[in-house]
N, C-alpha and C positions, 0 to 999 in steps of 0.2 A: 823606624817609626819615631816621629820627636814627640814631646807633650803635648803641643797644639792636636798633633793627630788622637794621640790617646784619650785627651780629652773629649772630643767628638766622638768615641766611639764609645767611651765608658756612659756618654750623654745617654747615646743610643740604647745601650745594652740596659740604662736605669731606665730609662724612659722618663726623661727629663729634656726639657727644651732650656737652655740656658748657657749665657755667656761667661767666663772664669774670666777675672783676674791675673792670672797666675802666678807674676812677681806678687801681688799684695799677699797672695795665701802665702806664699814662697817663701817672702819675708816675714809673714808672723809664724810659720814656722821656724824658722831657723833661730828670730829671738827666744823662741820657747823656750829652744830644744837648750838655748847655749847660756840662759839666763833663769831656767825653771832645771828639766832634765831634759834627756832626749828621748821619751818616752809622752812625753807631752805636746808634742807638735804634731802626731796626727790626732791626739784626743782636743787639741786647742784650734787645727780647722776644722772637725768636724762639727764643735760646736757653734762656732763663725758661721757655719754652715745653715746649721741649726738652727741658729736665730736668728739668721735672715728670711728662712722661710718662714718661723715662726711671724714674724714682724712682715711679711709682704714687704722684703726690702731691695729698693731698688740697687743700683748700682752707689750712688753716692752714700746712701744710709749704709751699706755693707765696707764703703770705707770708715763711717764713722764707726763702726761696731769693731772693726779692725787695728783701728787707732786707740779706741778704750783695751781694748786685749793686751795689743802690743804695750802699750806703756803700764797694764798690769803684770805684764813678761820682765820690761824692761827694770822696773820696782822692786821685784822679787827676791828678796835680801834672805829667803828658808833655802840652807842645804837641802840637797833632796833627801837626804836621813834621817831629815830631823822629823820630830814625832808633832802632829797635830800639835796645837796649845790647846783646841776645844779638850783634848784627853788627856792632857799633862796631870788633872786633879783629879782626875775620876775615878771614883770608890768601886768601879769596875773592871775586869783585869783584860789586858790587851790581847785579842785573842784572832787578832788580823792574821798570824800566820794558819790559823784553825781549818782545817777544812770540813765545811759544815754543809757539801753536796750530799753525804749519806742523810744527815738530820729528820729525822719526820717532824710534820709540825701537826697540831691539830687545827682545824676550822672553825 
């Protein structure tokens, strides 16, 4: 089975009617993955994604939306280690490794 096929099928299986790109997703992955991390290429087309349907976007609008991504990929001068700047100053402690699925919260 090649992409073209998988594509039509995965169409099927969401129950979606619609044509892919494939080099254009192809390629703003692979900027991601090699100018952001590689962890970023499937979270950066799904959002391409996103908001295209968001936005009722045709074929030409989903290259423009494609084209602002990719040259925010292309830009992208943060190691992936580096720590937010929003949090660099904040009087509160970094607790991203925490896992806080036990947590109850109240209503």
């Amino acid at each position: 089975m090649n992409l073209h096929d998988w594509i039509d099928e995965l169409a099927d299986v969401l129950d979606v009617e619609l044509e892919v790109d494939e080099a254009l997703v192809l390629d703003l992955a692979r900027v991601s993955a090699h100018q952001v991390e590689e962890r970023s290429a499937p979270i950066t087309t799904f959002m391409l994604g996103y908001a295209a349907a968001t936005h009722d976007a045709d074929p030409e609008r989903v290259e423009q939306l494609a084209a602002r991504a990719q040259a925010l990929a292309e830009g992208w001068d943060r190691p992936a280690d580096a720590r937010d700047p929003d949090d660099i100053d904040d009087d509160l402690p970094d607790d991203t490794g925490v896992d806080h699925s036990s947590d109850e919260f109240e209503d």
